[in-house]
TIPAVEX-421540 format. One record per residue (C-alpha): residue in one letter; x, y, z. Coordinates in steps of 0.5 Angstrom, whole numbers, plus 2048, in hexadecimal, padded with zeros to 3 digits. Layout:
<pts>
AXYZ ...
</pts>
This chain:
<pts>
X800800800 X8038077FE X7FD80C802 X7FC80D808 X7F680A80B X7F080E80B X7EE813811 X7EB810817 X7E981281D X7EB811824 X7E780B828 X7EA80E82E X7ED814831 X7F1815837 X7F381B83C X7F9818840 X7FC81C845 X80381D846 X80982184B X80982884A X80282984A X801827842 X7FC82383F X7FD81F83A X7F881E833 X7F8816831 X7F481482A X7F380D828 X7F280A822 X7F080381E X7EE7FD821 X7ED7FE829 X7F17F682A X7F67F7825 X7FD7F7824 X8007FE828 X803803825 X80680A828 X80780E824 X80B815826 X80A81B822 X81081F821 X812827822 X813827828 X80C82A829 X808828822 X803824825 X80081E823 X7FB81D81D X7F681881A X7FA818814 X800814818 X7FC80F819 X7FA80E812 X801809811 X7FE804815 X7F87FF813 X7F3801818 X7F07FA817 X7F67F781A X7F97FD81F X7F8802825 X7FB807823 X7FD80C829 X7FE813828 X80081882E X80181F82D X807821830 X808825836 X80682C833 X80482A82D X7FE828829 X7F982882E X7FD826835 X7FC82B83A X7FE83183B X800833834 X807834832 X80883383A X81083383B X811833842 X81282B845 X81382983C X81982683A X81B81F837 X81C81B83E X81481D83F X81281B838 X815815838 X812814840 X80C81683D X80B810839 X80C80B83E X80680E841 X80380E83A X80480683A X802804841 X7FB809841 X7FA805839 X7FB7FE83C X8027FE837 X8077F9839 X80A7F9833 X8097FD82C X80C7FF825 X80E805826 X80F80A820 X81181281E X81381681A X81981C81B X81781E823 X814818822 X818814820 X81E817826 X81981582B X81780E828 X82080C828 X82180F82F X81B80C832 X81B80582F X823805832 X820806838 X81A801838 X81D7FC832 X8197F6835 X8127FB836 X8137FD82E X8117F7828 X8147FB822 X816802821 X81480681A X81880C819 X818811814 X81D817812 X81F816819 X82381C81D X82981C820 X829821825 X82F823825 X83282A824 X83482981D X82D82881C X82B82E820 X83083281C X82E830816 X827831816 X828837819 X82C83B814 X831835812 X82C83480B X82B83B808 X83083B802 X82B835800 X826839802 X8278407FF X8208427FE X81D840805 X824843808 X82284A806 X81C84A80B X821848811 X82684D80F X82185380D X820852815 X827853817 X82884C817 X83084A819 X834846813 X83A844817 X83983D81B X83583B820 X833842821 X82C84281E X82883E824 X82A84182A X828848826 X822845824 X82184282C X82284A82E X81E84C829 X81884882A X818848832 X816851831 X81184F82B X80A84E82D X80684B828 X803852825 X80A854822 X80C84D822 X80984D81A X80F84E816 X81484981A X80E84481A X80E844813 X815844811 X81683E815 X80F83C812 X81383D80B X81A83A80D X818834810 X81383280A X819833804 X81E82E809 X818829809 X81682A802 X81082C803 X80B832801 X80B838805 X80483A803 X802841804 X80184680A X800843810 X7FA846813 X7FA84881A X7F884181E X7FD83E819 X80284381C X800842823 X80083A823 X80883B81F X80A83F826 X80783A82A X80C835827 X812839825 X81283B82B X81283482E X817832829 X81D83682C X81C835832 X81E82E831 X82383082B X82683582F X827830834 X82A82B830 X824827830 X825825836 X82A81E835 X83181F835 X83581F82E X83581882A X82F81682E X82A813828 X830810825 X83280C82C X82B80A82D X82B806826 X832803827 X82D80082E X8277FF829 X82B7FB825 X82F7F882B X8287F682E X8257F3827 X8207F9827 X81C7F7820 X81D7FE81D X81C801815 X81E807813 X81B80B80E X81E81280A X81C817805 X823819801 X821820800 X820822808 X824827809 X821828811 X822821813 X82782080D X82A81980A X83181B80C X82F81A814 X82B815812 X82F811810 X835811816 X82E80D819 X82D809814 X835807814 X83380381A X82D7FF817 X82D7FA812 X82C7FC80B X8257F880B X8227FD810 X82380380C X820806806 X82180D803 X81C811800 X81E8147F9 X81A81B7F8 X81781B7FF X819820805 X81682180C X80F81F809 X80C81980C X806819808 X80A81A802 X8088147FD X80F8117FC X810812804 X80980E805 X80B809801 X812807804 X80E80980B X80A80480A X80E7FF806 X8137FF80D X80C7FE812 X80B7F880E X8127F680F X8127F7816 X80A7F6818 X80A7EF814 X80D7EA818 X80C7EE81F X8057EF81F X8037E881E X8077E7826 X8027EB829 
</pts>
């Protein structure tokens, strides 16, 4: 199958309670007895959508889908106090114990896919395959990268930055953009969002779209702004600490599939690749002409081409 399963909706919901005064929103989908399958939306603070569910045969699979502390539709909205990696993995421990989940698939894709690899090295024996997609590393090359690194391949969505008084040299841009941000309030936050917006959607080889309307703006704010709380802060996890849980993945025999589309340049190949040198080569695919779009046609196709590879064998145990 290369398309997305149709959109369905939630046969349940949940409100979770979580330290810090945070509410978590939980939607399940597909077959209420079916094979478990969490899946983490990426960002950080995204938030999660029916869509993601639509990889998974709702025939077949509960597929779990939490919105983030901050994000989606978790309480308090774009909250960062009591936010960081060490809550979000701790908050799908009490994700699984108040769904029944001993064990599940576990699938994400770039914030996504760094939560699934950090989790599954701390839980291997609880997780049953993991699916990644465009997975990010975290580290501050990343970081550097995405936050000015790519602007000579990106000229055109470069010129907004730089109209704001965004600073070449290296490693400059994000702490400018932190000190910025922290003095904005969402009434003259327009012209940031936007550059951001536009800046983000030439890395992922995605349409821009027009002018952002004044919720776009406001819910872009909310995100960005909690974006570079973890950014600012190294995501939160020491240096190589992605790439040292899948040397314990691998160690642990954690069934795992990566995919990744050639032509992103938020969660480029290149980093992906010092990934994928750990895996064996039949758990890889890469995706000509595909960028951070998981619901690009090729992206879907090669998504579900890996689900098959890693669901097949496994969901028959259960």
């Amino acid at each position: 199958m290369t398309t997305l399963f149709p959109p369905a909706e939630a046969f349940r919901t949940h409100w979770l309670p979580v330290d810090g005064g945070h509410r978590l929103f939980v939607a399940e989908y597909g077959r209420p007895d079916g094979v478990p399958v969490l899946v983490l939306h990426g960002g950080p603070g995204s938030g999660g959508s029916p869509r993601l569910a639509g990889l998974f045969d709702p025939a077949r699979f509960r597929v779990i889908v939490p919105d983030q502390r901050g994000a989606g539709r978790s309480e308090p909205m774009g909250a960062t106090a009591a936010n960081t990696t060490a809550h979000l993995l701790a908050d799908i421990d009490v994700i699984r114990a108040a769904l029944g989940l001993k064990r599940c698939f576990v699938a994400g894709g770039s914030w996504g896919a760094t939560l699934g690899i950090l989790y599954a090295a701390r839980r291997p024996a609880q997780v049953s395959g993991l699916l990644l997609r465009n997975p990010f590393l975290a580290r501050a090359a990343d970081l550097a990268w995405f936050f000015g690194g790519a602007r000579l391949r990106h000229p055109e969505a470069w010129r907004r930055w730089a109209a704001l008084g965004a600073p070449e040299a290296d490693g400059a841009m994000l702490p400018w953009l932190a000190e910025v941000f922290a003095k904005l309030d969402v009434r003259q936050a327009g012209p940031w969002v936007q550059a951001w917006q536009r800046w983000e959607c030439a890395l992922a080889g995605v349409p821009a779209g027009g002018t952002l309307g004044e919720a776009e703006v406001a819910a872009l704010f909310r995100r960005y702004r909690l974006q570079l709380h973890y950014f600012t802060q190294g995501c939160f996890v020491p240096p190589d600490a992605v790439l040292e849980a899948i040397d314990q993945l691998v160690a642990a025999q954690v069934p795992l599939q990566l995919v990744q589309g050639l032509a992103d340049d938020v969660c480029p190949a290149a980093a992906t690749r010092l990934l994928a040198a750990r895996l064996p080569a039949e758990a890889c695919r890469w995706v000509e002409g595909v960028g951070h779009d998981p619901f690009a046609p090729a992206m879907v196709a090669a998504s579900m081409a890996a689900w098959a590879e890693l669901s097949g064998e496994k969901a028959c145990r259960y």
